[in-house]
C-alpha positions as CSV (number, residue, x, y, z in Angstrom):
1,X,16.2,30.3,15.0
2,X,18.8,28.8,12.7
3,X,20.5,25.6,14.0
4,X,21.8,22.4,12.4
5,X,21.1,18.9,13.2
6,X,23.8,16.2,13.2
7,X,21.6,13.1,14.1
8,X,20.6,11.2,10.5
9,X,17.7,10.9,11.6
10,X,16.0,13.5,9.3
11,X,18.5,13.2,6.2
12,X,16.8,11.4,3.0
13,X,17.1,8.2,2.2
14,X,16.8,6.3,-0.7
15,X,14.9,3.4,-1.2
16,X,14.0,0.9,-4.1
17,X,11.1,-1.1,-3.4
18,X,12.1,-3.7,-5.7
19,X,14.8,-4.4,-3.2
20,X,12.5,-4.9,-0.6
21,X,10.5,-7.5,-1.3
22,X,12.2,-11.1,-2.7
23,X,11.4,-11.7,-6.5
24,X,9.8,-15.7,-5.2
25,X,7.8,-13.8,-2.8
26,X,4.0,-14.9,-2.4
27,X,2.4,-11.4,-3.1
28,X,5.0,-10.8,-6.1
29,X,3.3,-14.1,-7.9
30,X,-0.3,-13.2,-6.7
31,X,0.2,-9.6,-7.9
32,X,1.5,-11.3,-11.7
33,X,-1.1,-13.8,-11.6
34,X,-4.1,-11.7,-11.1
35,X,-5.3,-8.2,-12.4
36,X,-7.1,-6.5,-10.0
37,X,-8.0,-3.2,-13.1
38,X,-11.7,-5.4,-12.3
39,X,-12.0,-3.8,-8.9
40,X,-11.6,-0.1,-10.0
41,X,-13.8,-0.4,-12.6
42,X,-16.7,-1.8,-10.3
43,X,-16.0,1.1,-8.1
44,X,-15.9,3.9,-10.3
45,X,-19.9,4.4,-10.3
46,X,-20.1,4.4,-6.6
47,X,-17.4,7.6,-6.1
48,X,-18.8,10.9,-6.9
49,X,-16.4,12.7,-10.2
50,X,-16.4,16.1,-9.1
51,X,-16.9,17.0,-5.5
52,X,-15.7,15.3,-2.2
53,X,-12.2,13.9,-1.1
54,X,-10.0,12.1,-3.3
55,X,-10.7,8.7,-2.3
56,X,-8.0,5.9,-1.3
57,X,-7.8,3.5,-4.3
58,X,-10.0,0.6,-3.8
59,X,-7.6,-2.0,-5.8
60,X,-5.0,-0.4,-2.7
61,X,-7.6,-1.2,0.1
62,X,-8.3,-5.0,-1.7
63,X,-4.5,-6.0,-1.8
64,X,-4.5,-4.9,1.9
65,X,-7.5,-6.8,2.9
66,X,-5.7,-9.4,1.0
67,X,-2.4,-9.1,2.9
68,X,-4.1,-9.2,6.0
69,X,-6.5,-12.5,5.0
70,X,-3.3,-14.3,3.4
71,X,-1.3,-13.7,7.1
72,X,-3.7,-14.2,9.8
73,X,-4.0,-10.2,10.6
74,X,-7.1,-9.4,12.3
75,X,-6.0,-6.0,13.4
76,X,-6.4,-3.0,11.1
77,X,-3.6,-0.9,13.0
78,X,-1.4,-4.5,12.7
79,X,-1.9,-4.6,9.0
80,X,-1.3,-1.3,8.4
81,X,2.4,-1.4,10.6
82,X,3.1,-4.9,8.8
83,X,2.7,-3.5,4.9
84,X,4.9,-0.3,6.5
């Protein structure tokens, strides 16, 4: 069945993520303060090379946990709608 939709809701949109965040924000100085390459490299001999899912990347899951420390979240659902 062909038929058109005039709501925007599903036309593309973009977005530059450099205009989301403020260049003084907290995380912006924390992320150019620290390198966080150690945490992959500790993880790499704990994930299997060649069979399983792709994993989610552990320095992604650390800023989260981060996030979530730095701002009082407690909720894993909360965090995850806050860093949306």
């Amino acid at each position: 069945m062909f038929r058109t939709n005039p709501s925007r809701e599903f036309q593309p949109e973009t977005v530059n993520i450099e205009d989301l965040v403020p260049q003084d924000h907290l995380l912006r100085k924390i992320n150019e303060t620290i390198d966080f390459s150690f945490i992959a490299e500790k993880c790499r001999p704990l994930y299997c090379q060649d069979n399983g899912r792709p994993c989610i990347d552990p320095v992604m899951l650390f800023k989260m946990l981060l996030i979530g420390y730095l701002y009082g979240i407690r909720s894993e659902r909360r965090l995850i709608e806050e860093i949306r």
